[in-house]
C-alpha positions in Angstrom: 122.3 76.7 77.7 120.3 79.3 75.8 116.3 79.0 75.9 113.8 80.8 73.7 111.5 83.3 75.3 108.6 81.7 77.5 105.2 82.5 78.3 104.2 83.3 74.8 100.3 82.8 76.0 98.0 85.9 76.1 97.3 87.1 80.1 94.2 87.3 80.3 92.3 88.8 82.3 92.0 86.6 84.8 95.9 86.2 85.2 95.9 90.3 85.5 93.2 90.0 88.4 95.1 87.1 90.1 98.6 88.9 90.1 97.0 91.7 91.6 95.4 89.8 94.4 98.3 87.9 95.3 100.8 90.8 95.2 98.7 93.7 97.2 96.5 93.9 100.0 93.1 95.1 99.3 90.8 94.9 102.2 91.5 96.9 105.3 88.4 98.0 107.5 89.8 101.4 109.4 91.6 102.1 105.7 87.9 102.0 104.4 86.4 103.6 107.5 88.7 106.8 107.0 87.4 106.5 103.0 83.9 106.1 103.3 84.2 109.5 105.9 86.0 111.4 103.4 83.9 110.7 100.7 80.7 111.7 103.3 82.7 115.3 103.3 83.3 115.4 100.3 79.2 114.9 99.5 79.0 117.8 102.0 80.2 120.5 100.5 78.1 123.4 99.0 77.0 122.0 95.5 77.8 124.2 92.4 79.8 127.1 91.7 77.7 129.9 93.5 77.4 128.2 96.8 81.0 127.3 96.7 82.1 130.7 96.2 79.7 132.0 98.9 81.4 129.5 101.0 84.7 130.7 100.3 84.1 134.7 100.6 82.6 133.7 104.0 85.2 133.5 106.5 87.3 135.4 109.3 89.2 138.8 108.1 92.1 136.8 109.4 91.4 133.9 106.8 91.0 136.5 104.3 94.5 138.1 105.0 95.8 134.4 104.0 94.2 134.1 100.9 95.1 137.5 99.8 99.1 136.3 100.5 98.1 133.1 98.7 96.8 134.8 95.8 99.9 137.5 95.4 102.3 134.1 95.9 100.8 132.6 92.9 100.6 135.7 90.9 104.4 135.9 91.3 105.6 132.7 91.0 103.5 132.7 87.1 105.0 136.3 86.5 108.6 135.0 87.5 108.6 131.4 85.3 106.6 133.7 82.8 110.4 136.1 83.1 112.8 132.8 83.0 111.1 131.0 80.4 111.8 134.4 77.9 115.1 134.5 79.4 115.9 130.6 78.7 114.6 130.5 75.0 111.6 128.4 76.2 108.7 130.5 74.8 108.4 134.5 73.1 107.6 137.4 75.2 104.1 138.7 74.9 103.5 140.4 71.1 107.0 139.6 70.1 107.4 137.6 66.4 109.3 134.6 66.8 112.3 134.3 63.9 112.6 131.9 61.4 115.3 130.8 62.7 113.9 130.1 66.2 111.1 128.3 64.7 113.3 125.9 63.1 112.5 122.5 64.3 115.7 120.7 66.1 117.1 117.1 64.5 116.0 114.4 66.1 117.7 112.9 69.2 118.6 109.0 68.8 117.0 106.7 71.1 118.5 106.0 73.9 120.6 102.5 74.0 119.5 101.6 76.9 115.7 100.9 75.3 117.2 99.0 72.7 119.3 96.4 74.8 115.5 95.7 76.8 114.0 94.7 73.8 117.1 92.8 73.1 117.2 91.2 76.1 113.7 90.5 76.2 113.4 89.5 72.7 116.0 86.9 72.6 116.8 84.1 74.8 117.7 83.5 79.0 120.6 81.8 80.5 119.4 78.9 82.5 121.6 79.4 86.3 122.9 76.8 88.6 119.5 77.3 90.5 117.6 76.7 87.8 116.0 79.7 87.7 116.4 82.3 84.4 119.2 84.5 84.7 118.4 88.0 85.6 119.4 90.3 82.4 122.6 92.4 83.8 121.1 95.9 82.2 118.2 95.3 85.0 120.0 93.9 88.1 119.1 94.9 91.4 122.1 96.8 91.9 120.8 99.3 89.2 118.2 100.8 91.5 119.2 103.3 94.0 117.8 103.1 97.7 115.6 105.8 98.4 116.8 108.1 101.0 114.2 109.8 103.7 114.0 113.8 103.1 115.0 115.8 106.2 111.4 117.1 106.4 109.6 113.9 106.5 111.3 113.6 110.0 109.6 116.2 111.5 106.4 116.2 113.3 104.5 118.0 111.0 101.3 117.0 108.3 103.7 117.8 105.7 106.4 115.4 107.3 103.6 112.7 107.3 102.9 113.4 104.2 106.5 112.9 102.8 107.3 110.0 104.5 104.5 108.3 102.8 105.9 109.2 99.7 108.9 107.8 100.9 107.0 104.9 102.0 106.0 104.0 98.5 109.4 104.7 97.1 110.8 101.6 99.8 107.6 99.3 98.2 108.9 100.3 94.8 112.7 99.5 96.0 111.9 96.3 97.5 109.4 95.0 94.4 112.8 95.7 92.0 115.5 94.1 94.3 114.0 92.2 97.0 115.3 94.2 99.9 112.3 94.9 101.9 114.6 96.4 104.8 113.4 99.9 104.1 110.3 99.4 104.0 110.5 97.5 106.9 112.1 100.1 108.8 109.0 103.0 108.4 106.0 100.0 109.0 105.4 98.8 112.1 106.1 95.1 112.3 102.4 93.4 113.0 100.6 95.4 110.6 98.9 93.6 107.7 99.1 95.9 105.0 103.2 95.9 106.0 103.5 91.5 106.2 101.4 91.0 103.2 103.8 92.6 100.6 107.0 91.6 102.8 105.7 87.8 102.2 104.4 88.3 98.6 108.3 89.8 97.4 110.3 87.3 99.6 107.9 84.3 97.3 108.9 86.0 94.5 112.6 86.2 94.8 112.8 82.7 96.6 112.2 81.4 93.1 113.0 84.4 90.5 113.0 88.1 90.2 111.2 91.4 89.2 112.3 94.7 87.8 110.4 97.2 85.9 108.0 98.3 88.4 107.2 101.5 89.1 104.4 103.2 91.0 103.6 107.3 90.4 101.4 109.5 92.2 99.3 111.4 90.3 97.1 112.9 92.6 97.4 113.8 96.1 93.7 113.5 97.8 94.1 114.0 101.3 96.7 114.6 104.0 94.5 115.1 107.7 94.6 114.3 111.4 92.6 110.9 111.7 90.6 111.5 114.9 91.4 109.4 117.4 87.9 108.9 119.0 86.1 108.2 115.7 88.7 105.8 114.0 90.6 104.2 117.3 93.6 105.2 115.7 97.3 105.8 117.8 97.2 109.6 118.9 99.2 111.5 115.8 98.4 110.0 113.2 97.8 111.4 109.9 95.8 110.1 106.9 97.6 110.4 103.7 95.7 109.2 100.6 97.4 109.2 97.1 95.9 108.7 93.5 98.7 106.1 92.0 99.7 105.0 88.3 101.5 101.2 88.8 102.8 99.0 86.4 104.0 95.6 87.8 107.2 95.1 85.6 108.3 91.9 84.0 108.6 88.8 86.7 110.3 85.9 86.5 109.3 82.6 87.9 111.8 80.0 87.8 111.4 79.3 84.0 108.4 81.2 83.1 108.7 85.0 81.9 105.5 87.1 82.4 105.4 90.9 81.5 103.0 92.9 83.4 104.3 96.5 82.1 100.5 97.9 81.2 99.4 100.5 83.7 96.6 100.9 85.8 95.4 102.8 88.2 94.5 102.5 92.6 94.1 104.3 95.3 96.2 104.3 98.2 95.4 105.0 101.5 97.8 105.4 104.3 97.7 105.9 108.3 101.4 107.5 109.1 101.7 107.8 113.2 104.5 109.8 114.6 105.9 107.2 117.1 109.5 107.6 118.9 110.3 110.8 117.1 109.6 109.0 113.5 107.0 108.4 111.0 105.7 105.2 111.1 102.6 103.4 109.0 100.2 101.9 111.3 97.9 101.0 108.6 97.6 101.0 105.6 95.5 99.4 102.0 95.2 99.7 98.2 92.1 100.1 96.1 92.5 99.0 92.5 90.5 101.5 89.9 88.1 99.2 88.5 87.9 101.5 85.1 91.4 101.1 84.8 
């Protein structure tokens, strides 16, 4: 039995504001704690240009030896994609006249099919299943999506191991919203911990009656990787903050008969407390801020 597309209503937005409360966490005192303190430093620092550069020229000669090797580092990693962009094609070397003929704009590449059977899919009608529930479209199935694998260097005890493994962390949410196998993400939260239970419970409601795909979380911005002092916060000992700048759209969700497509983006703030526990990386705690201007 074939039925015509559902949920034709506009979302408003108190639908958007509802979906976003049910499916993430958004209140989580130390999470805020560690916030409120970074945004205290951040007030802190020496205000306009001058007093930042002051700032900068005055440290140690041993400092300075750094940012001397930092500076030559960045001069020669511009110099050498500078050198293998002329030797790919990509752009001209400096004062040289590009041709005619490599000015000549290339044809057009066809869109790929895979676009086109969406819209088809979502334009069109859903198979009814046994369950009663609309039939997953095959093109999206869970099995589509790869499980993210840990990168060797998020297991070691390091701030940039922390801060890989919350990237990894994110990847397992992303995974588990798409297919409803929250096993990886279980494996790197501690069980207990809210941020952790609240989205395990919110994607096991959503695939006890229908399904999700299309979501997709990127980090645009990395704000902070730092200890989290133990004394101040009452954090576990090795713990390191890790606070992203993300881009989410939630993907289109079925509900037993009821489409609804939630594939605009907006933006949050995530905050995460990674511990190094048992020779892993673990999150301890954890919360999302939505961007109100988004």
């Amino acid at each position: 039995m074939m039925v015509l597309p559902l949920s034709e209503r506009p979302v408003t937005e108190e639908d958007e504001e509802q979906f976003r409360r049910e499916s993430m966490p958004r209140k989580y005192t130390l999470r805020q704690r560690w916030a409120d303190y970074r945004a205290e430093a951040r007030a802190n620092r020496p205000k306009g240009a001058k007093a930042r550069v002051r700032a900068w020229l005055h440290v140690e000669p041993f400092y300075w030896g750094m940012r001397a090797a930092y500076v030559v580092l960045v001069v020669g990693a511009v110099f050498a994609v500078y050198i293998n962009g002329i030797a790919n094609g990509w752009w001209h070397a400096w004062g040289e006249k590009p041709t005619v003929a490599a000015t000549t704009t290339p044809a057009a590449r066809p869109a790929p099919s895979v676009s086109s059977s969406t819209d088809a899919a979502m334009s069109g009608g859903y198979q009814i299943g046994p369950d009663g529930v609309l039939v997953r479209p095959a093109e999206h199935a869970a099995s589509t999506y790869t499980k993210p694998e840990l990168p060797e260097e998020a297991k070691e005890n390091t701030e940039r191991g922390a801060e890989l493994a919350a990237e990894y962390l994110l990847d397992t949410l992303t995974y588990a919203w798409n297919t409803g196998d929250t096993q990886p993400f279980e494996d790197i939260t501690q069980p207990g911990e809210n941020f952790r239970e609240t989205y395990i419970q919110n994607i096991n409601n959503i695939y006890s009656k229908g399904w999700l795909f299309g979501n997709n979380s990127t980090i645009t911005n990395i704000v902070a990787v730092e200890p989290v002092s133990v004394e101040k916060f009452h954090v576990e000992p090795n713990t390191i903050g890790v606070a992203f700048e993300i881009e989410t759209e939630d993907g289109i969700a079925c509900t037993r008969q009821k489409i609804t497509n939630r594939t605009s983006k907006y933006k949050a703030d995530l905050d995460l407390f990674m511990t190094w526990k048992n020779g892993r990386w673990i999150l301890t705690d954890g919360g999302v801020d939505f961007d109100v201007e988004s």
